[in-house]
C-alpha positions in Angstrom: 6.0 88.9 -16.6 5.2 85.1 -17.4 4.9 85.6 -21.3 8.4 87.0 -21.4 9.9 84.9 -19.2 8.4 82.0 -20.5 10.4 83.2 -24.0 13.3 84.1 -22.1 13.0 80.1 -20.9 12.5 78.9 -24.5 15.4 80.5 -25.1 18.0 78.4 -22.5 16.8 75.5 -22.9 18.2 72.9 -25.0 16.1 70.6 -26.7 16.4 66.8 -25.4 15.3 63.8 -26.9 12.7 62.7 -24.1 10.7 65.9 -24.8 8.9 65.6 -27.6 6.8 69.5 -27.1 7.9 71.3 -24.2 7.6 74.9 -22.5 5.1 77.0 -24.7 1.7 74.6 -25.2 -1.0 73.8 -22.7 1.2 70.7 -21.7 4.3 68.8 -22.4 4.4 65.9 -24.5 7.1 63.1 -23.1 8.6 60.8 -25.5 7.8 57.2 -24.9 10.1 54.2 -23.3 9.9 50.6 -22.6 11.3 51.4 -19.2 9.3 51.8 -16.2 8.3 55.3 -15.7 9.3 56.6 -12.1 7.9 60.2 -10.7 8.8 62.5 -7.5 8.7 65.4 -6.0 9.2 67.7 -3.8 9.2 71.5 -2.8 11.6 73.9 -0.9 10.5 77.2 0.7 12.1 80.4 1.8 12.3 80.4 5.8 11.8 76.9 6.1 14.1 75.5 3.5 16.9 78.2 2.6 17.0 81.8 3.6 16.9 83.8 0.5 19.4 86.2 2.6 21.9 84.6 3.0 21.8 81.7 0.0 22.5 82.8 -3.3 19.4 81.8 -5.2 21.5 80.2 -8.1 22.6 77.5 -5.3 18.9 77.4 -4.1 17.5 76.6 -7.7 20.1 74.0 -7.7 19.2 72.7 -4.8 15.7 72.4 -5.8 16.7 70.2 -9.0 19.2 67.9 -6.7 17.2 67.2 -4.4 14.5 65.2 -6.6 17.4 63.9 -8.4 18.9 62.2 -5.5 15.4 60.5 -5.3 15.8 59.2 -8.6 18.7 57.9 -7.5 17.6 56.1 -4.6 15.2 54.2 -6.8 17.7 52.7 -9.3 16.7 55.3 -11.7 18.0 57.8 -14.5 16.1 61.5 -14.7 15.2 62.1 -18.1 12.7 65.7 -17.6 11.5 68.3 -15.2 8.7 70.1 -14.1 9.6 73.7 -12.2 6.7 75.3 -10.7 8.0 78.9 -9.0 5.5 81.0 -6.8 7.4 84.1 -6.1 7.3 87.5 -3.8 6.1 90.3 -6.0 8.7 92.1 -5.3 11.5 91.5 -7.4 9.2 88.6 -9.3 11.6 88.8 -12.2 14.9 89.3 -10.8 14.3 86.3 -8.7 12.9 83.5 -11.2 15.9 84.6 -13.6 18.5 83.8 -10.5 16.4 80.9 -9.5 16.6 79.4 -12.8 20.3 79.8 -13.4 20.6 77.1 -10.8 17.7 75.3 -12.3 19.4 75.1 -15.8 22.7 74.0 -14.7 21.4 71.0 -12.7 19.3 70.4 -15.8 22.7 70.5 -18.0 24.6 68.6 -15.2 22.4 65.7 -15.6 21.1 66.0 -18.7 17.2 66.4 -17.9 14.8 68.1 -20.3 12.9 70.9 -18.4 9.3 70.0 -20.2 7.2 73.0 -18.6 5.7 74.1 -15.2 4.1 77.2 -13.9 5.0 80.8 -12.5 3.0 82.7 -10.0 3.5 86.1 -8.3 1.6 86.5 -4.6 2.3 88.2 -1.0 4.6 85.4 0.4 7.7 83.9 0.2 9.3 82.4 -2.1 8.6 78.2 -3.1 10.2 75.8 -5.2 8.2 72.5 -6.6 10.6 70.7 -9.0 8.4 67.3 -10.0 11.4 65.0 -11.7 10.4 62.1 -14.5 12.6 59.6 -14.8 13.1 55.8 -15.8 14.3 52.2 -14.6 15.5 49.5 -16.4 13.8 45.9 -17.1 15.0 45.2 -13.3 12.8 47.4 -11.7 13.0 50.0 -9.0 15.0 49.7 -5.9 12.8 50.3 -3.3 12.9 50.6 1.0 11.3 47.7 1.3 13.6 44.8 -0.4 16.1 44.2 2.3 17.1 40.9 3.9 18.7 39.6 6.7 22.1 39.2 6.6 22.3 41.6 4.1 25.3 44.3 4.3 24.7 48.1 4.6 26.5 50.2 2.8 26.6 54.4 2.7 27.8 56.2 -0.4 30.2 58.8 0.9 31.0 60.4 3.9 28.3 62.0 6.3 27.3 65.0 8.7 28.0 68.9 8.7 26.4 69.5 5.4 25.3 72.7 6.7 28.4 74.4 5.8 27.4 74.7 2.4 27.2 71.1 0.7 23.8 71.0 1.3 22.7 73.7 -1.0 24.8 71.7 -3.4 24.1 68.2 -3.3 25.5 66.1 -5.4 23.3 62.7 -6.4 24.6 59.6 -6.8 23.4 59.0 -10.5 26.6 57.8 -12.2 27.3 55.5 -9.2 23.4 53.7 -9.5 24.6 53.2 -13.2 27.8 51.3 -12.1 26.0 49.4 -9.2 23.5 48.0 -11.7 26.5 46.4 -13.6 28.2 45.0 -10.6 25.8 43.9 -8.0 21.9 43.1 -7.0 20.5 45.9 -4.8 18.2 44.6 -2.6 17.0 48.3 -0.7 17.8 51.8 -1.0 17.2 55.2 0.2 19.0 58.7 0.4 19.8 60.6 3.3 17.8 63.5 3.3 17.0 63.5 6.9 19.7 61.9 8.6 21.7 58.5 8.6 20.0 57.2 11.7 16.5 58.1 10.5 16.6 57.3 6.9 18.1 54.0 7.5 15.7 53.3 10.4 12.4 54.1 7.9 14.3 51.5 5.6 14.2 48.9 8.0 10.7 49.6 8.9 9.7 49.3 5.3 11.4 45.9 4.9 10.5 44.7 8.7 14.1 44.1 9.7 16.8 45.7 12.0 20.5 47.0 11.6 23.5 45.9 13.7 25.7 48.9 12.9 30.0 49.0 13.5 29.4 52.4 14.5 33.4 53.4 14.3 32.9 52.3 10.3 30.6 55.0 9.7 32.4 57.4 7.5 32.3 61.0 9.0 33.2 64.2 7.0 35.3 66.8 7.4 32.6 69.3 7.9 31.2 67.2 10.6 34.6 67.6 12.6 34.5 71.3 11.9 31.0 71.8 13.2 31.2 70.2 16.4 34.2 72.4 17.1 31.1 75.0 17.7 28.3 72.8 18.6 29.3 70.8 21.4 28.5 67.9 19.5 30.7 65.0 18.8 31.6 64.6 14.7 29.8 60.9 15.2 26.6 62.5 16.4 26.3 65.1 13.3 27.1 62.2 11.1 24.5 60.2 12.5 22.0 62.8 12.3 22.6 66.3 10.9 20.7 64.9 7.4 21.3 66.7 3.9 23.8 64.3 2.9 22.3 63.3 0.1 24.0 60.0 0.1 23.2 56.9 -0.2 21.9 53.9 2.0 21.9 51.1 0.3 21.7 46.9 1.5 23.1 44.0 -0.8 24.4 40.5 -0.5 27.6 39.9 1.6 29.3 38.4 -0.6 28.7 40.7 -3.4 29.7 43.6 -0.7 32.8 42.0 -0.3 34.1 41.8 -4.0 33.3 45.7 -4.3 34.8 46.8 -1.7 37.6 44.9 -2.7 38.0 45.4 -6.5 36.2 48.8 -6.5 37.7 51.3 -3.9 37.3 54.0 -6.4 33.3 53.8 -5.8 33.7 55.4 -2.4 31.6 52.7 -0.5 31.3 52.0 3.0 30.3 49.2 5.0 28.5 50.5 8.2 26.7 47.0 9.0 24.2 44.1 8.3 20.7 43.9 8.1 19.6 42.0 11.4 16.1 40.3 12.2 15.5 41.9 15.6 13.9 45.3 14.6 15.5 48.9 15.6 19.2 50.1 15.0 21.5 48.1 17.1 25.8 48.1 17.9 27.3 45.8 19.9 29.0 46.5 22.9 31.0 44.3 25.0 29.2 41.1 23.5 25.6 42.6 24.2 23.8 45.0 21.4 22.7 48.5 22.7 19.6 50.3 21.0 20.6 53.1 18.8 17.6 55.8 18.8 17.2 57.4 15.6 17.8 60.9 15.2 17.7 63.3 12.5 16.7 66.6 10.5 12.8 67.2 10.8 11.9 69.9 7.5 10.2 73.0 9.2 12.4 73.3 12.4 15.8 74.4 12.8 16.8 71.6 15.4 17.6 67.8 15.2 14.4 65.6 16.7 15.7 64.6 20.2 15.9 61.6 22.1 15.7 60.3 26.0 16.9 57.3 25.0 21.4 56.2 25.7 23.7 58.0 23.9 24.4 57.3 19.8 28.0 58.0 20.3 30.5 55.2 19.3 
């Protein structure tokens, strides 16, 4: 099975630049850049993941690319190849690394990354996903968790919660925007919402030893959030704040910089949800006093949102 999948891979994908030797040899050869290399990854599994029965594995494969893409985004950064490793059921081996990689491919086309090589495997389990993504920053380095400052604003990409309903098998990440943002302003943190808004941004504060005072009616909430809690007995606010597979973006920067986007580029989607605050923890004010905001948010392996004894997150 590998030898001719392996041509039927050769096959579909297009050559790119930034691979200099790709699937066929022992290993890939990467074409060198002045940039700063930048590496992640990450790996989905059937049951814990996505259930194979009832997600098309195109939109899984997909998925599976996005994901580590939306990494590279959070870091300032631009993919440039892939490495797909699939270990797959016997069963059906073929059948399911050929619908696999038809999402694969067309996140690799989407965003023009070069997939350089990786590694098939049949066994008695389920079906796993390791996508490793290589990618590049410019001469201004990575944005990274640990850069914010006080007084800093905090600003989400797009509109969160309910991904559930389908948006989070296809994620969209926020390459293009980082591209625009590193024309028009100084990032000083950054992370993407994998987990949850509440969680995320809470490990970003922890990383840069600061706290958030959040305007909690300013956080943007999608439509798919309203029409989940129409069966969940949850508020819209509270699956915004911590349903996680957004795959947006958290990101902190100068006020004042804030302010002329916001202004003179509406197009960009950005939100300002509140300001970076020395007092550690998520905070919102109510009548004059701040009120502790427990994180919440998506733990990968269970089915259910971590809980909290602590008050109420809603608005």
């Amino acid at each position: 099975m590998e030898q001719s999948f392996l041509a039927y891979l050769r096959g579909r994908c297009r050559k790119l630049p930034q691979v200099a030797v790709g699937i066929g040899d022992d290993a890939a050869v990467i074409a060198p850049r002045s940039e700063s290399q930048i590496v992640c990854t990450d790996q989905i599994i059937d049951g814990v993941d996505f259930d194979s029965s009832q997600h098309a594995l195109a939109d899984v494969g997909y998925k599976s690319m996005a994901i580590n893409l939306s990494d590279i985004a959070a870091m300032g950064g631009w993919p440039s190849a892939a490495l797909v490793t699939l270990s797959l059921p016997r069963r059906g081996a073929t059948r399911i690394a050929g619908d696999v990689y038809e999402g694969i491919l067309e996140a690799a086309e989407e965003f023009q990354v070069a997939i350089a090589g990786g590694d098939l495997s049949t066994y008695e389990g389920p079906l796993a996903i390791n996508a490793t993504l290589l990618g590049y920053v410019p001469e201004q380095g990575a944005w990274l968790r640990s850069g914010a400052r006080e007084d800093d604003a905090i600003v989400v990409s797009g509109a969160l919660g309910g991904s559930l309903r389908g948006r989070h098998l296809r994620p969209q990440p926020r390459l293009s925007l980082v591209q625009t943002l590193r024309e028009l302003v100084t990032i000083h943190a950054a992370i993407d919402i994998s987990d949850g808004l509440s969680l995320d941004l809470d490990r970003l504060c922890a990383a840069s030893r600061v706290g958030a005072e959040l305007d909690v009616e300013q956080i943007p909430i999608h439509r798919d959030a309203v029409e989940m809690a129409h069966q969940s007995g949850r508020t819209p606010f509270e699956h915004a704040w911590s349903d996680g597979e957004d795959f947006e973006l958290i990101l902190t920067l100068p006020q004042d910089q804030t302010d002329h986007l916001l202004t003179e580029r509406a197009d960009l989607g950005l939100t300002q949800i509140g300001k970076i605050v020395g007092r550690t923890g998520l905070w919102k004010r109510a009548r004059g006093k701040l009120q502790r905001l427990p994180p919440q948010g998506y733990v990968h392996g269970s089915s259910d949102p971590t809980s909290s004894n602590a008050p109420s997150t809603q608005p």
